[in-house]
C-alpha positions in Angstrom: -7.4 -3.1 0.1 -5.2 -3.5 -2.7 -1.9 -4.3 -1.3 -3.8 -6.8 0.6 -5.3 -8.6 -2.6 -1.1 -8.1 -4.0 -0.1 -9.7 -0.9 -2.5 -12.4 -0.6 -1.9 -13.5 -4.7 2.0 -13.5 -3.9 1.7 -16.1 -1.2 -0.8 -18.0 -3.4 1.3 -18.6 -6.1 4.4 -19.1 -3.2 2.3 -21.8 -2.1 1.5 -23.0 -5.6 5.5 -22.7 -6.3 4.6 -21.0 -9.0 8.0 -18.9 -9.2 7.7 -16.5 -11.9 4.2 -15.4 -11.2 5.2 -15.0 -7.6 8.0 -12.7 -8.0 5.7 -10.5 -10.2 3.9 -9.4 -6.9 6.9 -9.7 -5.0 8.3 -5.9 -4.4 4.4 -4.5 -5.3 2.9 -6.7 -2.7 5.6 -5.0 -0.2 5.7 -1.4 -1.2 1.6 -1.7 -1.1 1.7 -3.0 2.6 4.3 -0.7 3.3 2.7 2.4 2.2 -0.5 1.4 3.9 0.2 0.4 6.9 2.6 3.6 7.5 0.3 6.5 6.2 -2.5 4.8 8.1 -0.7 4.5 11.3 1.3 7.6 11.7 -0.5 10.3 9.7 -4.0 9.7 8.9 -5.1 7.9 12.3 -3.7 10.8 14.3 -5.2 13.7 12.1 -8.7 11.7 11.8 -8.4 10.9 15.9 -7.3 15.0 16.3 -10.2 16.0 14.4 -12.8 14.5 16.0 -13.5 16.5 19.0 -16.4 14.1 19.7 -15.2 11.8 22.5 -18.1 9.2 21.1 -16.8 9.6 17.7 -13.0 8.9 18.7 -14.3 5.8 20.8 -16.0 4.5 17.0 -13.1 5.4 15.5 -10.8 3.0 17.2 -13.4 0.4 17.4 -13.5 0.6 13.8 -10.0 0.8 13.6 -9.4 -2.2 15.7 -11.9 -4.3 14.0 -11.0 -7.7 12.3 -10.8 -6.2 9.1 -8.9 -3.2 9.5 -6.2 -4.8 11.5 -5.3 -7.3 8.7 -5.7 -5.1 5.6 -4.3 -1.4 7.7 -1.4 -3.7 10.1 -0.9 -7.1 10.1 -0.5 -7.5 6.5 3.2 -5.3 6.5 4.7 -8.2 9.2 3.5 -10.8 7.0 5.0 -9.3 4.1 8.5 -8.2 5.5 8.6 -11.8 6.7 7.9 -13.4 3.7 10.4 -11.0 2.1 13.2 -12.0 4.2 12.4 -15.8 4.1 12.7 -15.0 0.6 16.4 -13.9 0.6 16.3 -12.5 -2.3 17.4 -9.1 -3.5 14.6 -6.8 -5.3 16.1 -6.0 -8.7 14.6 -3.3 -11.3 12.3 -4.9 -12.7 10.1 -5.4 -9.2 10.1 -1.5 -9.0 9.1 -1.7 -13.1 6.3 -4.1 -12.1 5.3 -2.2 -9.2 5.2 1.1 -10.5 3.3 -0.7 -13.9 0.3 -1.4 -11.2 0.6 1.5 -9.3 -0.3 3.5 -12.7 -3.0 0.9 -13.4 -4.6 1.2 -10.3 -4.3 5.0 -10.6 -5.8 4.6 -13.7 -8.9 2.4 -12.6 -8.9 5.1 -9.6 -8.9 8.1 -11.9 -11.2 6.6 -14.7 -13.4 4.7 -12.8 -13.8 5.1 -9.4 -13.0 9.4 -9.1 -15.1 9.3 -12.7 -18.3 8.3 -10.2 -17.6 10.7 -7.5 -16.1 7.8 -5.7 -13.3 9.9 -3.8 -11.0 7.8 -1.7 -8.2 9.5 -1.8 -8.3 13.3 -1.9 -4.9 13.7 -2.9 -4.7 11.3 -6.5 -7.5 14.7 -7.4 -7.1 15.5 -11.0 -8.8 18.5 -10.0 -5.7 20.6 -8.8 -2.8 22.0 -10.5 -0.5 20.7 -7.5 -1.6 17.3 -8.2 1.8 16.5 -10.0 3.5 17.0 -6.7 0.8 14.6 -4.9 2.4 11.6 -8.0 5.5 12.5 -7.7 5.8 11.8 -4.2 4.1 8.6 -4.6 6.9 7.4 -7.4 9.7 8.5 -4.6 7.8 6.7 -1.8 8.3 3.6 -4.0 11.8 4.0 -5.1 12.7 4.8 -1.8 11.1 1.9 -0.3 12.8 -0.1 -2.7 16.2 1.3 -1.7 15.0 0.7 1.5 14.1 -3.1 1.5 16.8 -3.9 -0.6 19.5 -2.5 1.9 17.6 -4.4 4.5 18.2 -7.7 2.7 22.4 -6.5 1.8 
């Protein structure tokens, strides 16, 4: 839910024309929704739907999935944040990706810290617990550099 929050705070201070606060959230609002609404949609969806064999379960599972909630924080919130990207018209310059990747490590952080520090396991692959867990953030840090070639050459 924390691209979400990003995305909802950067079209609060948009409406509040509060500029520099704004563009803060800007490029981690949009690499947040991106990442979320992809990995949710065309890997972990599938896999979860595959591995139920439960016809019952797989009917729950879209019901969930289709729910209020999970359609604005999993979907709806990556149109609403490409849009407001391109009404923007503005290019994404370094320091968005510095911002970005500055609350990606915080979050990691509070997830690592806090949350996996509890037994609060949300995502299996930020695990400390491995020795391949270097690949698991190094991947992220290319997911948001390329998304931030990505978005900027949509805007060029």
């Amino acid at each position: 839910i924390t691209s979400w929050n990003l995305l909802w705070l950067r079209m609060t201070f948009v409406a509040l024309d509060m500029k520099f606060a704004a563009r803060i959230f800007k490029f981690p609002s949009l690499v947040g929704c991106t990442i979320t609404v992809t990995i949710w949609w065309t890997i972990l969806v599938p896999l979860i739907h595959h591995l139920m064999e439960d016809k019952e379960k797989q009917a729950g599972f879209w019901k969930f999935n289709t729910s209020f909630l999970l359609l604005n924080v999993h979907l709806v919130n990556l149109p609403i944040a490409a849009a407001e990207f391109f009404y923007s018209a503005s290019k994404l310059v370094f320091f968005d990706l510095w911002i970005a990747l500055l609350i990606a490590f915080a979050y990691m952080m509070f997830y690592l810290g806090v949350l996996d520090a509890r037994g609060i396991h949300l995502y299996i692959i930020l695990t400390p617990r491995t020795h391949f867990c270097f690949i698991s953030y190094s991947l992220i840090l290319s997911i948001y550099y390329a998304c931030y070639i990505q978005w900027n050459s949509i805007i060029a």
